[in-house]
N, C-alpha and C positions, 0 to 999 in steps of 0.2 A: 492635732494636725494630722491628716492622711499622711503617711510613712513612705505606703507600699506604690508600689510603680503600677503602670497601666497594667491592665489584665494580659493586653496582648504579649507585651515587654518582656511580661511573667512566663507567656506560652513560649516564647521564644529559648527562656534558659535552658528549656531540655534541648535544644542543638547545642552540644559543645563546641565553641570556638574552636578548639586547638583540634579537636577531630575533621571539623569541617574543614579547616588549610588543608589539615595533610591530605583530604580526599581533592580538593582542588587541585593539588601540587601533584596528585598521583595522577591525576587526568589531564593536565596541564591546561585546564579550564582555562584558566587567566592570561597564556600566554598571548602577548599583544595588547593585551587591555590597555586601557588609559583613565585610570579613576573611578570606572564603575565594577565594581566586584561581583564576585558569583552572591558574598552574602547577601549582600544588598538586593541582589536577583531573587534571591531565596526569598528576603524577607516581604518584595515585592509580591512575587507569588503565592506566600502563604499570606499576606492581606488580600489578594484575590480570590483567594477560594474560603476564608472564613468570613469575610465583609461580602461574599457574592459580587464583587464586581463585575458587571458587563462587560468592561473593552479595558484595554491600556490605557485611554483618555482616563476611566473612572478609579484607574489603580493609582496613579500618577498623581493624577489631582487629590484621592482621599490623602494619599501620605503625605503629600503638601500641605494638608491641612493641620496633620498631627504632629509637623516634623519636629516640633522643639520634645514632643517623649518619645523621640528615637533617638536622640543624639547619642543617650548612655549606650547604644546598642550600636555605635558606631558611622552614624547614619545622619551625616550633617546635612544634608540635601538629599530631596527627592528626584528618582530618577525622571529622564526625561522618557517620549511615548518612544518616541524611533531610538532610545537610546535600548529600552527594554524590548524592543520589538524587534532588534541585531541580537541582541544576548540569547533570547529566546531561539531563534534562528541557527546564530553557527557557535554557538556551547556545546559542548557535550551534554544530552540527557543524562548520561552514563553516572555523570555526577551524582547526581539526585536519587536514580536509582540505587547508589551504591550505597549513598545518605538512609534510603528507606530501609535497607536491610544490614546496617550497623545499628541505628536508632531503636529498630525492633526486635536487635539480639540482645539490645542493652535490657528494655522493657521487658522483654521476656525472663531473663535473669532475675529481676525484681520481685521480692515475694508477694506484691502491693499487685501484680499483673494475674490474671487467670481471668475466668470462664466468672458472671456475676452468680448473685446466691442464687440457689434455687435452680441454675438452671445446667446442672452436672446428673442428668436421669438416664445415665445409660454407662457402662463398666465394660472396659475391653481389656486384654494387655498391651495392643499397642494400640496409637493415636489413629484416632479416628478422623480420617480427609477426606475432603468432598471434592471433585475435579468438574468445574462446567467454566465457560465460557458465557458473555454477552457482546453483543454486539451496539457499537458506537455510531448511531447515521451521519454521516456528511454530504454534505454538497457537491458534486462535482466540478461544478463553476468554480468553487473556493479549493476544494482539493482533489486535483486533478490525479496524484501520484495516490490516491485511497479507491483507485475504481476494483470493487470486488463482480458486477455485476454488470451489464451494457448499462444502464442506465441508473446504477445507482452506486454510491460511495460507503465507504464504513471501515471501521477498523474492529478488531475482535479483540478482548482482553481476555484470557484464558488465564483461571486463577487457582489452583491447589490451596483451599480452603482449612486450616489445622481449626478443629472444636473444642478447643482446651481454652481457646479465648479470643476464635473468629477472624481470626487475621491471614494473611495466606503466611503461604513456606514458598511460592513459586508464582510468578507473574509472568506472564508474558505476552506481548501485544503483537501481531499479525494479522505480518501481522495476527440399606436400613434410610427409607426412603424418606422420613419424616425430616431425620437430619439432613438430609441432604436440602433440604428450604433454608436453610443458613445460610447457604450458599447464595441462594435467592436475595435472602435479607441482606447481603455484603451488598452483593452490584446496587440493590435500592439503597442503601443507606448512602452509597457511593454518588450516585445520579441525583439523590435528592437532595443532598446536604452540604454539595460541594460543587463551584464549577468544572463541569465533566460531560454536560451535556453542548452547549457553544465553546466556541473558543476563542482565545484572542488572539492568535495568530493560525497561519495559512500554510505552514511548511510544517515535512513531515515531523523534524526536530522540534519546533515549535510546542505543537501537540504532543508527544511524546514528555516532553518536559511536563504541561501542562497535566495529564495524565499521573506521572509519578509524583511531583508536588501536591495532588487529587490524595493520592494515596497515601503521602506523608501527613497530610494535614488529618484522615479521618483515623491513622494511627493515632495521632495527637489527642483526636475526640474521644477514641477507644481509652485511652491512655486519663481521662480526666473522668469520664464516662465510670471508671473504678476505681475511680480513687473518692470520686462524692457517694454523700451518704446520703443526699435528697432525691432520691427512690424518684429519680425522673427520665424520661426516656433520652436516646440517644440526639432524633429529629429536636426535642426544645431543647437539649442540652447547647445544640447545633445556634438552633433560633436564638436565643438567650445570650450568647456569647456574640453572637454576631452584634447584638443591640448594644452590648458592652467592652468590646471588646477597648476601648479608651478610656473606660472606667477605674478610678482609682480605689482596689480593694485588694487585700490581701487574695490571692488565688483560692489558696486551701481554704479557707473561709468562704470565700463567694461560691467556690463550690456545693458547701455544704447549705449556708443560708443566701440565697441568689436574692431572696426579695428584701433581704432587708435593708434599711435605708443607710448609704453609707454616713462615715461618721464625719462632722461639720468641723470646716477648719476654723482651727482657733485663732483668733486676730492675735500678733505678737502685741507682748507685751512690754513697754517703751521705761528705761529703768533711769531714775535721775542720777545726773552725774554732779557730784558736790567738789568742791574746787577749792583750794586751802584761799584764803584771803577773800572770796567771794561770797563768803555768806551762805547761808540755805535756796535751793531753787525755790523758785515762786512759783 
């Protein structure tokens, strides 16, 4: 019989519960709420950006679909669109971002976290950073409070790059030249493997969330990304995981062997129950 919980269930354990409240309670996220939680927000939005969801309709309804292997994760109903499309709104982002650089102080400490083989071809005494920026287009029609230009919208993400294992040391949205393409490689991995480019919501908070849960989820991907040993790139890591992410397989496992076929549940087996005066079952 399958054991282990859905894959996604699994992605989830590296958020610590009890770290996640206290950053709630430090930003008073919750204050006012009525029943729907920041986790729950969280967990909506990292099924948005690892399932590619389109809209709040497509978030909503997938977790609807899956809701009986969320429950262990606290999560006995799926949110509603307007209930998530207020949270996204007047929550604090602050949240999330402070989420993104506790979870990747923790990862960084880990000896399992670093730079993949092969690819440490250059020796300094201190760390090597890369400082660029890309730019995000939007709508004017949709976000009016993003006009950088007469005619046209966008938001900038300015990123301090560390090369020890690709991730930044410094975000921020305002809104030796080979390695300096890393830098490169982040923003595409970011655009291509995450919702980052639409959004599903219109307000600048909105986006901003959307943004840092972007950023949380492909630490996640970096974070899985080295720990398998099936010598696969980040983009299928990405794909793969998406196609399974309600798959019942051990994580560390399906990491390493992704194709193989999981294992078939065993039908229980029905034990006779013999009865003093009654004779043997027939």
């Amino acid at each position: 019989m399958v054991r282990s919980a859905s894959l996604f269930s699994q992605l989830l354990r590296h958020f610590r519960r009890l770290e996640f409240a206290s950053l709630v309670k430090k930003h008073g996220a919750e204050r006012g709420a009525k029943g729907f939680t920041c986790w729950t927000q969280w967990v909506a939005m990292t099924f948005c950006h690892l399932a590619r969801a389109d809209s709040l309709r497509e978030i909503c309804h997938g977790l609807a679909c899956c809701l009986g292997r969320l429950k262990h994760l606290g999560i006995t109903r799926s949110p509603k669109k307007s209930t998530l499309s207020y949270a996204n709104t007047h929550r604090p982002a602050e949240l999330f971002e402070a989420l993104f650089w506790q979870v990747l102080g923790r990862f960084r400490a880990s000896e399992s976290w670093g730079a993949p083989a092969g690819k440490k071809n250059f020796r300094f005494k201190n760390p090597l950073m890369s400082l660029d920026s890309t730019l995000i287009s939007l709508s004017l029609s949709l976000f009016e409070w993003a006009k950088y230009r007469r005619a046209k919208g966008g938001v900038k993400v300015h990123v301090l790059l560390v090369h020890t294992d690709y991730m930044p040391n410094y975000v921020l949205l305002t809104e030796i030249y080979r390695q300096r393409w890393q830098i490169e490689l982040f923003f595409k991995a970011l655009k291509q493997n995450l919702k980052i480019k639409t959004f599903v919501g219109t307000t600048e908070n909105a986006l901003r969330i959307q943004i840092w849960t972007a950023l949380l989820a492909l630490l996640l991907l970096r974070w899985l990304h080295y720990l398998s040993r099936a010598r696969w790139s980040l983009s299928n890591l990405a794909s793969m995981l998406r196609l399974n992410l309600f798959t019942d397989r051990d994580l560390n496992e399906w990491l390493d062997e992704p194709f193989e076929t999981p294992p078939e549940l065993t039908p229980p087996q029905q034990l006779s129950l013999e009865l003093p005066g009654l004779g043997q079952p027939t």
